[in-house]
HTML snippet that shows the backbone in 3Dmol.js (N, CA, C, O; Angstrom):
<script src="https://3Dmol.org/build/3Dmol-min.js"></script>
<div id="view" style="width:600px;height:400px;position:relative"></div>
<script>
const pdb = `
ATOM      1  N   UNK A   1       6.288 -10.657 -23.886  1.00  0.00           N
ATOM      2  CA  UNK A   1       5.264 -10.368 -22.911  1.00  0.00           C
ATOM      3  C   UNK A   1       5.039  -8.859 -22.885  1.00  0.00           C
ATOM      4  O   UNK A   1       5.948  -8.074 -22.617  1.00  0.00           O
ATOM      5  N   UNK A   2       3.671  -8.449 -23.201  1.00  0.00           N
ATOM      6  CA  UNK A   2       3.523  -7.165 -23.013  1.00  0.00           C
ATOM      7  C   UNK A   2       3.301  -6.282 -21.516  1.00  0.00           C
ATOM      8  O   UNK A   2       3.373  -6.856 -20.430  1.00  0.00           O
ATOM      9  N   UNK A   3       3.080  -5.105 -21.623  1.00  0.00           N
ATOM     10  CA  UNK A   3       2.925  -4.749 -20.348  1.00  0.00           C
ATOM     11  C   UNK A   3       1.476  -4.685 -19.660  1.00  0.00           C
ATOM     12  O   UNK A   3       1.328  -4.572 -18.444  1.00  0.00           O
ATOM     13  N   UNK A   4       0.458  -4.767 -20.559  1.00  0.00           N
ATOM     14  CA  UNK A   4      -0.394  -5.003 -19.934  1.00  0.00           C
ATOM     15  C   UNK A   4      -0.989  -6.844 -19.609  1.00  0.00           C
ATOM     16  O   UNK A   4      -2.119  -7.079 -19.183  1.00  0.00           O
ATOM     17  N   UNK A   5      -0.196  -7.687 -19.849  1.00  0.00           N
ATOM     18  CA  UNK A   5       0.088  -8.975 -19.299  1.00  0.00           C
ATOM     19  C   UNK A   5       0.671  -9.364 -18.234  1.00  0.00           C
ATOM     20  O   UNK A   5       0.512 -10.473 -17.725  1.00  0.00           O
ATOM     21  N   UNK A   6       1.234  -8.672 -17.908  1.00  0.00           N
ATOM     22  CA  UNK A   6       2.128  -8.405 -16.719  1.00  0.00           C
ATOM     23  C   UNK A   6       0.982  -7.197 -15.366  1.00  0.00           C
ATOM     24  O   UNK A   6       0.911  -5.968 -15.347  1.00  0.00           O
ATOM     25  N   UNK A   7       0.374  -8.095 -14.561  1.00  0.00           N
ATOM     26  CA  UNK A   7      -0.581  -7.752 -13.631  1.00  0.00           C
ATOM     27  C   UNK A   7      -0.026  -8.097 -11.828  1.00  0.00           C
ATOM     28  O   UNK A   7       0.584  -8.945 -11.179  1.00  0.00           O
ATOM     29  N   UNK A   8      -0.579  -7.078 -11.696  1.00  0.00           N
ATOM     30  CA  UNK A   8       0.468  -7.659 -10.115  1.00  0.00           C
ATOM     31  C   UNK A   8      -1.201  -8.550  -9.575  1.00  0.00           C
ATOM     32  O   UNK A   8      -2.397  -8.356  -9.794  1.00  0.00           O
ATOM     33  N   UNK A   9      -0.387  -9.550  -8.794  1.00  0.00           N
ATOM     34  CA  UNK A   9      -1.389 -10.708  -8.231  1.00  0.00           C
ATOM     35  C   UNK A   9      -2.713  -9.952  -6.780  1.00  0.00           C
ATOM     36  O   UNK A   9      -2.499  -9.238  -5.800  1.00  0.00           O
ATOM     37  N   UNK A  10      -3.358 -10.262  -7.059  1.00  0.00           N
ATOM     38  CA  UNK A  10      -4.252  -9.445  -6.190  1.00  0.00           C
ATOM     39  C   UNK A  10      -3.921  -9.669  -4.393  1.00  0.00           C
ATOM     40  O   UNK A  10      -4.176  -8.845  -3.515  1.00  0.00           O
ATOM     41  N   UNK A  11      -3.341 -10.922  -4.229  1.00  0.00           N
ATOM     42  CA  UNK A  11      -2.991 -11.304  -2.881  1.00  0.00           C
ATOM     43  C   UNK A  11      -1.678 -10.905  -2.276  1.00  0.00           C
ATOM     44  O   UNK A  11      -1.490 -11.104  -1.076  1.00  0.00           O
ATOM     45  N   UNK A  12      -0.440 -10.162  -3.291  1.00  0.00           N
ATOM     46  CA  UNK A  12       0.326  -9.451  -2.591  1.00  0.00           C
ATOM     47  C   UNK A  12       0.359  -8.432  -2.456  1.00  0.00           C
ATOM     48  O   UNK A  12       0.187  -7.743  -3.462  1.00  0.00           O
ATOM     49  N   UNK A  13       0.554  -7.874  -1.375  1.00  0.00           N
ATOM     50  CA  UNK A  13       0.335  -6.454  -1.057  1.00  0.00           C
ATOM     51  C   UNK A  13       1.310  -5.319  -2.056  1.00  0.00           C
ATOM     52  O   UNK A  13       2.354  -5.664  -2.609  1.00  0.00           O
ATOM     53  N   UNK A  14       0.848  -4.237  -2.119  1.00  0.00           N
ATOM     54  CA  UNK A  14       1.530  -3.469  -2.837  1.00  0.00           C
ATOM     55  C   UNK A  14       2.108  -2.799  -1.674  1.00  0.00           C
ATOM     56  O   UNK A  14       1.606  -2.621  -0.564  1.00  0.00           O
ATOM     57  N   UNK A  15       3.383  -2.422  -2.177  1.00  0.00           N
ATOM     58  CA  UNK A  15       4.195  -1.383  -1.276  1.00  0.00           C
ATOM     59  C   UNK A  15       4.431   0.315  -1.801  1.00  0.00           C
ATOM     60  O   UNK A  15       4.215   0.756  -2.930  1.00  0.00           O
ATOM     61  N   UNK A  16       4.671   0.674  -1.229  1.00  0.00           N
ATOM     62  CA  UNK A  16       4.376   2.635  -1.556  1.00  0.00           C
ATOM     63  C   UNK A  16       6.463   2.514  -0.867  1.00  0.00           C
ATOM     64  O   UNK A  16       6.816   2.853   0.263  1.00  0.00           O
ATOM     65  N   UNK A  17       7.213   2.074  -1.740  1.00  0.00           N
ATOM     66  CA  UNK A  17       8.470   2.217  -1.080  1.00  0.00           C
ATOM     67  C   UNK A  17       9.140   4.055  -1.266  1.00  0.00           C
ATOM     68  O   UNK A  17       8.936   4.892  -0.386  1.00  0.00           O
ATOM     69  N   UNK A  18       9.500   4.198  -1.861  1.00  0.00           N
ATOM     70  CA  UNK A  18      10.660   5.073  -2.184  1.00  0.00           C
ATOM     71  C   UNK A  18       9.410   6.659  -2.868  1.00  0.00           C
ATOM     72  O   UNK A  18      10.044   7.666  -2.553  1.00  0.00           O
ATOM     73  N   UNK A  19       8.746   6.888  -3.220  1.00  0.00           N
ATOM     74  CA  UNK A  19       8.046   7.893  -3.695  1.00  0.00           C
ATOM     75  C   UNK A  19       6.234   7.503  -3.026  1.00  0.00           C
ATOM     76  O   UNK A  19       5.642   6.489  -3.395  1.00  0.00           O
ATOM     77  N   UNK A  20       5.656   8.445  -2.108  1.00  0.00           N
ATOM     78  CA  UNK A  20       4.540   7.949  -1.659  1.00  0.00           C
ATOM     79  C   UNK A  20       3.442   9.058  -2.198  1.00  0.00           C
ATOM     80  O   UNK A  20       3.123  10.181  -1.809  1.00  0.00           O
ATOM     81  N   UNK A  21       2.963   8.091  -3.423  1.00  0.00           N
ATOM     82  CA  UNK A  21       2.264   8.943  -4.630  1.00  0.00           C
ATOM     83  C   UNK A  21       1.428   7.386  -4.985  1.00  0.00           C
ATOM     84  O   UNK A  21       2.102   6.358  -5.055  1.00  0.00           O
ATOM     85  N   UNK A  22       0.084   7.358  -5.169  1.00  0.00           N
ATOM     86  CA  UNK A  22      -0.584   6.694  -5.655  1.00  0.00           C
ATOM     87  C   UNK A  22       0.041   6.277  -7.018  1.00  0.00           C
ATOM     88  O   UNK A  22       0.561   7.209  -7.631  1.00  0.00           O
ATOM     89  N   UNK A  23       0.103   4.724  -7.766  1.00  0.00           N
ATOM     90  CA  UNK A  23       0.752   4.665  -9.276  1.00  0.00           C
ATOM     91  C   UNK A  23      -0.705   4.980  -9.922  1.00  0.00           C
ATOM     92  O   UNK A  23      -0.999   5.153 -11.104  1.00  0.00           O
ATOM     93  N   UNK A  24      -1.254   4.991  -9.143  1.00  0.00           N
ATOM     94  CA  UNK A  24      -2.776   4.529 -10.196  1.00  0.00           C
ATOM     95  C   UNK A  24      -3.793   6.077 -10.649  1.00  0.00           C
ATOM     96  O   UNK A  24      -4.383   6.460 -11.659  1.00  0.00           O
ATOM     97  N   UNK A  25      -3.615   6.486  -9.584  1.00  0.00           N
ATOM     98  CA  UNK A  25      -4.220   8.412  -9.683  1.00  0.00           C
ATOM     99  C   UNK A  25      -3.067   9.152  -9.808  1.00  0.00           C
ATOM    100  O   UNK A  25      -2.974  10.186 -10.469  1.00  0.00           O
ATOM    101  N   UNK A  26      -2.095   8.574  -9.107  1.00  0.00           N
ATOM    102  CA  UNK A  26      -0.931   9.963  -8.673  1.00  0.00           C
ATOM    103  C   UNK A  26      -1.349  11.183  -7.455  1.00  0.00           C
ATOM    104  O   UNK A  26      -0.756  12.262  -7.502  1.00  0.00           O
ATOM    105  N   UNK A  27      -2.292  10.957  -6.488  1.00  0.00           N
ATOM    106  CA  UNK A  27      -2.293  11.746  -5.625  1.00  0.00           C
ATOM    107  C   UNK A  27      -1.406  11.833  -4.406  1.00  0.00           C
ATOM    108  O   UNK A  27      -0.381  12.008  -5.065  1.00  0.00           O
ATOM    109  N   UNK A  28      -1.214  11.842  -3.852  1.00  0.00           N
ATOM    110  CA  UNK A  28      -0.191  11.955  -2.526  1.00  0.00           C
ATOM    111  C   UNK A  28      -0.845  12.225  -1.280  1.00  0.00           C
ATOM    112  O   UNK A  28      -0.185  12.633  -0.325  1.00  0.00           O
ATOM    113  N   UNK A  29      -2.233  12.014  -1.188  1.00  0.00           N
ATOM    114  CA  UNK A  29      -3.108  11.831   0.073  1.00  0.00           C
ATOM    115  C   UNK A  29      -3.390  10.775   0.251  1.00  0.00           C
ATOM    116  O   UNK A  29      -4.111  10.359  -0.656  1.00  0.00           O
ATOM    117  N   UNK A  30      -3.188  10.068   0.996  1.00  0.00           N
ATOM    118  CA  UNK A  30      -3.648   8.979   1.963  1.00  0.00           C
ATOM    119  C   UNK A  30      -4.054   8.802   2.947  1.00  0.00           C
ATOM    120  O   UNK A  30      -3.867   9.707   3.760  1.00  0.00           O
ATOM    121  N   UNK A  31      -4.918   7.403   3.474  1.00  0.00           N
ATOM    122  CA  UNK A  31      -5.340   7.995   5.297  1.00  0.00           C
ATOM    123  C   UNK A  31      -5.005   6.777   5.657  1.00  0.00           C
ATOM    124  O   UNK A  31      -4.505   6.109   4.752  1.00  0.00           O
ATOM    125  N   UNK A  32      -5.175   5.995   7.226  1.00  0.00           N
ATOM    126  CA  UNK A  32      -4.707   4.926   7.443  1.00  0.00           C
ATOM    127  C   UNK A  32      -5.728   4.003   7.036  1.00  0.00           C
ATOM    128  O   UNK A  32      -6.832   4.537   6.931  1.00  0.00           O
ATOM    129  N   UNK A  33      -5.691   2.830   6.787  1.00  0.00           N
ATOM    130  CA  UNK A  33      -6.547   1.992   5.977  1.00  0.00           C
ATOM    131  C   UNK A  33      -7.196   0.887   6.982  1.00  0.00           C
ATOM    132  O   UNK A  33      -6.424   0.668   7.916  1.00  0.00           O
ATOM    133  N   UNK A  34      -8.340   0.169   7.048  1.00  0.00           N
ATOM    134  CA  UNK A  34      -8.471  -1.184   8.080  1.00  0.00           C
ATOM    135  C   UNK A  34      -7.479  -1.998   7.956  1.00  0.00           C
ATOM    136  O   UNK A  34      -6.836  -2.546   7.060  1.00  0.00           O
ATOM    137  N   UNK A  35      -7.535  -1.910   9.614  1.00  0.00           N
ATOM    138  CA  UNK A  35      -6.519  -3.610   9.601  1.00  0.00           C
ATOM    139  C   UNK A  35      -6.948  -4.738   9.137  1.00  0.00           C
ATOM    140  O   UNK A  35      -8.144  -4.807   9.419  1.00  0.00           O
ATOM    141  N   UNK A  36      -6.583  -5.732   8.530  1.00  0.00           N
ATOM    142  CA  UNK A  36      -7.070  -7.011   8.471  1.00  0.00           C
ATOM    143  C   UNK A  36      -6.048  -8.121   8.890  1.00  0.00           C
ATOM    144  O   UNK A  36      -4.818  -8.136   8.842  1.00  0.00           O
ATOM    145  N   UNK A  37      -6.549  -8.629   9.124  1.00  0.00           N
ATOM    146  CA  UNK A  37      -5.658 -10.196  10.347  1.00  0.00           C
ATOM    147  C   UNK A  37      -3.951 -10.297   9.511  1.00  0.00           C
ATOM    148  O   UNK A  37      -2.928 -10.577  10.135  1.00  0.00           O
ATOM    149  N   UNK A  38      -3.992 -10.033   8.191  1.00  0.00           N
ATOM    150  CA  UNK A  38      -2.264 -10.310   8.029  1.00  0.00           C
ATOM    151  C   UNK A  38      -1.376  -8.890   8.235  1.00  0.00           C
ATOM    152  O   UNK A  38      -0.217  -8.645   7.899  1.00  0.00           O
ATOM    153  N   UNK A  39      -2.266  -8.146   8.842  1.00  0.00           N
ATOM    154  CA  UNK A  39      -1.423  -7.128   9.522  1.00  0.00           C
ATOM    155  C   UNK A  39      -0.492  -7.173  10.020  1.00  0.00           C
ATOM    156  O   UNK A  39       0.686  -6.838   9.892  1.00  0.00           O
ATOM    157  N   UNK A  40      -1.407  -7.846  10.920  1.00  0.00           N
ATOM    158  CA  UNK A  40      -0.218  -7.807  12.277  1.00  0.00           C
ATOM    159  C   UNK A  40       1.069  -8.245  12.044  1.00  0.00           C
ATOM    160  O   UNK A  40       1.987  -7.721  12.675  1.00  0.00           O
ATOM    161  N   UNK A  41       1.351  -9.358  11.023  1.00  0.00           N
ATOM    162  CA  UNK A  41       2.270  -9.908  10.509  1.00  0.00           C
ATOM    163  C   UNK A  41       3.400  -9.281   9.844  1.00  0.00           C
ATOM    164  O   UNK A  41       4.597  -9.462  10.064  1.00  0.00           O
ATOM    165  N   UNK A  42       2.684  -8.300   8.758  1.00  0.00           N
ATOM    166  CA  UNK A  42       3.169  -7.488   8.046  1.00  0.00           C
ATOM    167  C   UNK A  42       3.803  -6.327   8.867  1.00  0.00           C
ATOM    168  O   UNK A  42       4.852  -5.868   8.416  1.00  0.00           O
ATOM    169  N   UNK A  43       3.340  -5.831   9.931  1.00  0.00           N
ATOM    170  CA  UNK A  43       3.546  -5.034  10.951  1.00  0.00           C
ATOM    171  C   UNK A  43       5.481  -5.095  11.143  1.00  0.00           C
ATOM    172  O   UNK A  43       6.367  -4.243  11.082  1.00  0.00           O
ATOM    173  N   UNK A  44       5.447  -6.542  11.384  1.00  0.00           N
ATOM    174  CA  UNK A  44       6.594  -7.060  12.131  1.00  0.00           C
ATOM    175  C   UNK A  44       7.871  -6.469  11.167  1.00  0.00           C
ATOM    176  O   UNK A  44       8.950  -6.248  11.716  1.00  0.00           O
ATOM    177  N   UNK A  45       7.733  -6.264   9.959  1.00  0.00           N
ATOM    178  CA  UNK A  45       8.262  -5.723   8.713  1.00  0.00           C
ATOM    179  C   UNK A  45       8.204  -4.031   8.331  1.00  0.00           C
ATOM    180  O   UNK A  45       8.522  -3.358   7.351  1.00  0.00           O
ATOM    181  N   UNK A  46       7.724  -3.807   9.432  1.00  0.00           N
ATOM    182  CA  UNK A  46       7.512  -2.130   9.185  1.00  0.00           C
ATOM    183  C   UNK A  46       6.634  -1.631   8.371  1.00  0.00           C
ATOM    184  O   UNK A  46       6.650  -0.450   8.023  1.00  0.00           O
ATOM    185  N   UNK A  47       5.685  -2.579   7.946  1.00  0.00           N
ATOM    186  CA  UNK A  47       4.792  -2.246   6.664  1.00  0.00           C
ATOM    187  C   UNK A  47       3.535  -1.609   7.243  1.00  0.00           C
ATOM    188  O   UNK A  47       2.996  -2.401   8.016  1.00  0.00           O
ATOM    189  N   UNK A  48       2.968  -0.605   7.153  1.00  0.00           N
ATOM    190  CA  UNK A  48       1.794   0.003   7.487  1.00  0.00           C
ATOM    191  C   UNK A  48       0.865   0.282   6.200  1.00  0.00           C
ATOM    192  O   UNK A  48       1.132   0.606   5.043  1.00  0.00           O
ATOM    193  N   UNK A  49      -0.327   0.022   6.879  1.00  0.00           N
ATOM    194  CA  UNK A  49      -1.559   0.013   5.576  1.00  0.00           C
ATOM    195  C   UNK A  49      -2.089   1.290   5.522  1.00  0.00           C
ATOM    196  O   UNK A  49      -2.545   1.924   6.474  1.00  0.00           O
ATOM    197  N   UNK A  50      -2.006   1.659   4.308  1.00  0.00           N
ATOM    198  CA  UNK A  50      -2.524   3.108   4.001  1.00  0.00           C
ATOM    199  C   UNK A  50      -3.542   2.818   2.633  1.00  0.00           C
ATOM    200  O   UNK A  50      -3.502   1.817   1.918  1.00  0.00           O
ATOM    201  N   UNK A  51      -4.588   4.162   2.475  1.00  0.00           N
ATOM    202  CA  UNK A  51      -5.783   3.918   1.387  1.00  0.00           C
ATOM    203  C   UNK A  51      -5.743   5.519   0.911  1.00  0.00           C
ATOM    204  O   UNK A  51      -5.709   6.477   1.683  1.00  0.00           O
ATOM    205  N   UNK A  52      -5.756   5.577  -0.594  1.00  0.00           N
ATOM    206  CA  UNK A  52      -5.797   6.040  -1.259  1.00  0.00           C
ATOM    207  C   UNK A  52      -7.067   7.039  -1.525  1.00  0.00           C
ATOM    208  O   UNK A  52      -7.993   6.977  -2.334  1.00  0.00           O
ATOM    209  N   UNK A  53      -6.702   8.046  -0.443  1.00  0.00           N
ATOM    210  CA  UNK A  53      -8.239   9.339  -0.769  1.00  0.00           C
ATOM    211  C   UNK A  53      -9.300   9.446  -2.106  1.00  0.00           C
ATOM    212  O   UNK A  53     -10.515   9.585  -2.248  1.00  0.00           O
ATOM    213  N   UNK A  54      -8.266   9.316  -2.883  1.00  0.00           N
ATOM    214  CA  UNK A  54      -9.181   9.753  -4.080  1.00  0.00           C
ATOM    215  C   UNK A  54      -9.826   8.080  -4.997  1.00  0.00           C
ATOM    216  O   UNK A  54     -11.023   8.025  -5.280  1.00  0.00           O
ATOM    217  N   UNK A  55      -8.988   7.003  -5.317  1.00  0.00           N
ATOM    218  CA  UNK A  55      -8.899   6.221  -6.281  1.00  0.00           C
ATOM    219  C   UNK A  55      -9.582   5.184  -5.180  1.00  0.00           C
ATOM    220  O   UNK A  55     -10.425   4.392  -5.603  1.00  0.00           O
ATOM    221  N   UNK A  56      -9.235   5.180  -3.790  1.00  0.00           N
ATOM    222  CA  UNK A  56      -9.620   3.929  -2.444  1.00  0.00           C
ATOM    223  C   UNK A  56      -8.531   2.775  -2.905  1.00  0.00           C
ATOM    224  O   UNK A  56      -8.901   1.687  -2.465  1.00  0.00           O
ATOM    225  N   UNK A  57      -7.611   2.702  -3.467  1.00  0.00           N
ATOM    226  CA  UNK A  57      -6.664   1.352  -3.727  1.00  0.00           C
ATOM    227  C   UNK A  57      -5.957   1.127  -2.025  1.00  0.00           C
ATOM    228  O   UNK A  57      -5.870   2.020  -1.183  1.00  0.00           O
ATOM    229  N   UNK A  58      -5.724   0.361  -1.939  1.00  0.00           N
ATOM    230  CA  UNK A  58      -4.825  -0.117  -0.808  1.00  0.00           C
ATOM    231  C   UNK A  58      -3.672  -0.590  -0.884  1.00  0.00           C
ATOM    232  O   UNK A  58      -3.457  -1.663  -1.448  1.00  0.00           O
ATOM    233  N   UNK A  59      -2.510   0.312  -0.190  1.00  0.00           N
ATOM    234  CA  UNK A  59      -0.774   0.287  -0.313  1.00  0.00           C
ATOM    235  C   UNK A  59      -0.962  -0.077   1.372  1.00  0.00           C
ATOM    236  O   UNK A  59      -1.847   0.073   2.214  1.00  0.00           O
ATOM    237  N   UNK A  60       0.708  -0.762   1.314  1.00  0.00           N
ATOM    238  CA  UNK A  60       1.420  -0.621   2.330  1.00  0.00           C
ATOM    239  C   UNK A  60       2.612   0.460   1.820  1.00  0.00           C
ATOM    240  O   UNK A  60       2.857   0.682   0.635  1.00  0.00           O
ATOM    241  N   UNK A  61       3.328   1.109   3.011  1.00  0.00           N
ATOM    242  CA  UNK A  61       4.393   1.731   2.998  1.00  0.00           C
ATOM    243  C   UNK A  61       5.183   1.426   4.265  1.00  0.00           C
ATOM    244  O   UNK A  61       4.747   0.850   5.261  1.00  0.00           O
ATOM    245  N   UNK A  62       6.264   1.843   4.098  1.00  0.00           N
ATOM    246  CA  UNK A  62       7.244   1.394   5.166  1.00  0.00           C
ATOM    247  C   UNK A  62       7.504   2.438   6.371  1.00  0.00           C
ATOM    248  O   UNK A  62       8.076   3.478   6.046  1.00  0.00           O
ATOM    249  N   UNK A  63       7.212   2.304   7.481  1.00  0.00           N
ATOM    250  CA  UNK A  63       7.517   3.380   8.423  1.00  0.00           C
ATOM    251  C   UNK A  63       8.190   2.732  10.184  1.00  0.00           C
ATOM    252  O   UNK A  63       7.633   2.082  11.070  1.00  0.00           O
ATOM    253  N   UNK A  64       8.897   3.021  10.119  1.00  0.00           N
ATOM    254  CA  UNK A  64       9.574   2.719  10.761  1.00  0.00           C
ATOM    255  C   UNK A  64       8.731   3.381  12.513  1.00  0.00           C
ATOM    256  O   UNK A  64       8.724   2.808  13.603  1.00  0.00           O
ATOM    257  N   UNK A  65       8.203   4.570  12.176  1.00  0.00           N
ATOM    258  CA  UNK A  65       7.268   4.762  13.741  1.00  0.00           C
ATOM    259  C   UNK A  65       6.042   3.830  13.403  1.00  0.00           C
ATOM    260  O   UNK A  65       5.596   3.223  12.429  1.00  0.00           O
ATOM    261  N   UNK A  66       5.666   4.092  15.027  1.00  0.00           N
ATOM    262  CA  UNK A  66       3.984   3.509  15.004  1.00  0.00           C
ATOM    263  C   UNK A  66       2.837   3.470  13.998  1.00  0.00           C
ATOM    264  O   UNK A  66       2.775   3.825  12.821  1.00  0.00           O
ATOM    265  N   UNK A  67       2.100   3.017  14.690  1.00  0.00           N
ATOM    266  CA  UNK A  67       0.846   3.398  13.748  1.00  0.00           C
ATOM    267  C   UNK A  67       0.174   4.681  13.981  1.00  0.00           C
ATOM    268  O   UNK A  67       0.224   4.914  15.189  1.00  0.00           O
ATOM    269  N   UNK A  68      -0.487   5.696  13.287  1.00  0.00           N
ATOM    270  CA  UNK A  68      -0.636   6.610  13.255  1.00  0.00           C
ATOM    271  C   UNK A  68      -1.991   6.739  13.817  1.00  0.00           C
ATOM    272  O   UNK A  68      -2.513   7.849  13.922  1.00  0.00           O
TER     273      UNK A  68
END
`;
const viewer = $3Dmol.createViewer("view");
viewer.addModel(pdb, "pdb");
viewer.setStyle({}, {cartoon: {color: "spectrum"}});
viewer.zoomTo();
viewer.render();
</script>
């Protein structure tokens, strides 16, 4: 299996864990992103939705405060 066969599924969220750097541009600006209804869910997990200034992709990352 090559690596470009290997695609992450469009319905799970991506996470921004351990280095919070876009994989796709590499920028390190982000702003907070719309909520959408499996938020709140995701919430419960510490996961906050953030969007990508330059490229617009959509991460979650993990933060343990509020929402910003």
């Amino acid at each position: 299996m090559t690596a470009e066969a290997m695609t992450w599924p469009r319905w799970l969220p991506r996470v921004l864990a351990l280095r919070r750097m876009c994989p796709c541009c590499k920028s390190v600006q982000f702003k907070p992103a719309e909520t959408r209804s499996y938020d709140v869910l995701l919430g419960l997990f510490f996961l906050r939705p953030v969007r990508c200034k330059f490229c617009w992709r959509r991460y979650y990352w993990i933060s343990l405060r509020g929402a910003e």
